[in-house]
N, C-alpha and C positions, 0 to 999 in steps of 0.2 A: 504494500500500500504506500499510496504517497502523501500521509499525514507530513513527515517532515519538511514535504517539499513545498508546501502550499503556510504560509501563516499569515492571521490577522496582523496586520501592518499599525494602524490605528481602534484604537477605540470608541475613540469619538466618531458616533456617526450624527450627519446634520439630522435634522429636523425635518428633511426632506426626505431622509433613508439613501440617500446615492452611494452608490456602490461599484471599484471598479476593481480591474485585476489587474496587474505588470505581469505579463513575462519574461521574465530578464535572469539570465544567468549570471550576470555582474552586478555584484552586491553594492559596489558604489555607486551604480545609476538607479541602482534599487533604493538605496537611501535620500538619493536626489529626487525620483517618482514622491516618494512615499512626502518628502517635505512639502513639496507642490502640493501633492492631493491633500494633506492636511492642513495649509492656508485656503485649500478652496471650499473645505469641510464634508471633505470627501473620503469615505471609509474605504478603504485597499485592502485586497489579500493580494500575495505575491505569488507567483510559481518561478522557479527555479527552472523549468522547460518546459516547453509543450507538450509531452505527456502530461506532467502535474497539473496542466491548466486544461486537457483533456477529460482527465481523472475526476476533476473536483467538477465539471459539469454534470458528467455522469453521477455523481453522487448528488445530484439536487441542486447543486449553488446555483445562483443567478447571477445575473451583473447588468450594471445600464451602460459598461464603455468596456472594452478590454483592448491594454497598451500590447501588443506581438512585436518583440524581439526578434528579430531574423534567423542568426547564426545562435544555436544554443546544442549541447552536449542532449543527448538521448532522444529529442524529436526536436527539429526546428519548426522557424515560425512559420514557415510556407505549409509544412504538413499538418503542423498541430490548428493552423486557419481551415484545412481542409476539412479535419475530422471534425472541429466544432461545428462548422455550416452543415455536412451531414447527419451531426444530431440535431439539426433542424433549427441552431441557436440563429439569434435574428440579431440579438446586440451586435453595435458599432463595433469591428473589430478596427483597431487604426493601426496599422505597420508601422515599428517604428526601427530604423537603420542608420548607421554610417555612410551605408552604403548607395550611394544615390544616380547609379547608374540605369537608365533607362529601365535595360533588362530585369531588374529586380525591383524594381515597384511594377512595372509587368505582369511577374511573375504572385507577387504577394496580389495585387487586384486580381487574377486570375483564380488565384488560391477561395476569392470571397473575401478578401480585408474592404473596407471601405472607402478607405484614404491611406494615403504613404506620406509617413512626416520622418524627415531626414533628422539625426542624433546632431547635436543634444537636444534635447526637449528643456524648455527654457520655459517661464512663468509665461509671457505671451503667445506661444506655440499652443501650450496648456488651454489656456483662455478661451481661444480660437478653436480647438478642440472641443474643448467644453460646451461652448456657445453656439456650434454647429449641430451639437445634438440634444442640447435643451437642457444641458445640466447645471446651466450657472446660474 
């Protein structure tokens, strides 16, 4: 099971209830997610891959945004974008990469992401994110 790979990021959730998930195998960008989403009063779970973030659908979670990382160890973001839209999930997926060559926002909108946002993710990327899907 992938309880260790998935954890509650924040506690505070607004008043609204919004709720997203990171996918991200790097723990630094994971702490940089997690400080954005808790100015914007936005409760996070993390996955450490796209299996984890797979996994935790399958067991019931929900979510109103989910950030997909690209390149991650045991499923990446292209395939784990796959199998979510297969389980029929409808939430925002939004790619998020280094990597900003054609091919691979391509490939992630092909995958079923909704939008490709090139790394870092910075408080005004967030925003613009946010507010493109009604969460701010």
């Amino acid at each position: 099971m992938f309880c260790s790979s998935i954890r509650m990021a924040n506690s505070a959730v607004s008043s609204r209830g919004r709720r997203a998930l990171v996918v991200e195998d790097n723990a630094i960008i994971r702490v940089v997610v997690r400080k954005l989403m808790k100015e914007q009063g936005i409760a996070l779970e993390e996955a450490e891959n796209g299996k984890a973030a797979v996994e935790s659908v399958k067991e019931g979670k929900s979510y109103d945004l989910i950030l997909m990382d690209r390149e991650m160890s045991v499923m990446d973001g292209h395939e784990a974008t796959k199998q979510l839209r297969l389980l029929g999930v409808k939430t925002p997926i939004v790619a998020l990469s280094a990597d900003s060559q054609q091919c691979d926002r391509d490939l992630f909108l092909r995958a079923g992401a909704d939008e490709f946002v090139e790394k870092p993710l910075t408080k005004d990327k967030l925003a613009g994110i946010l507010s493109k899907y009604g969460l701010q």
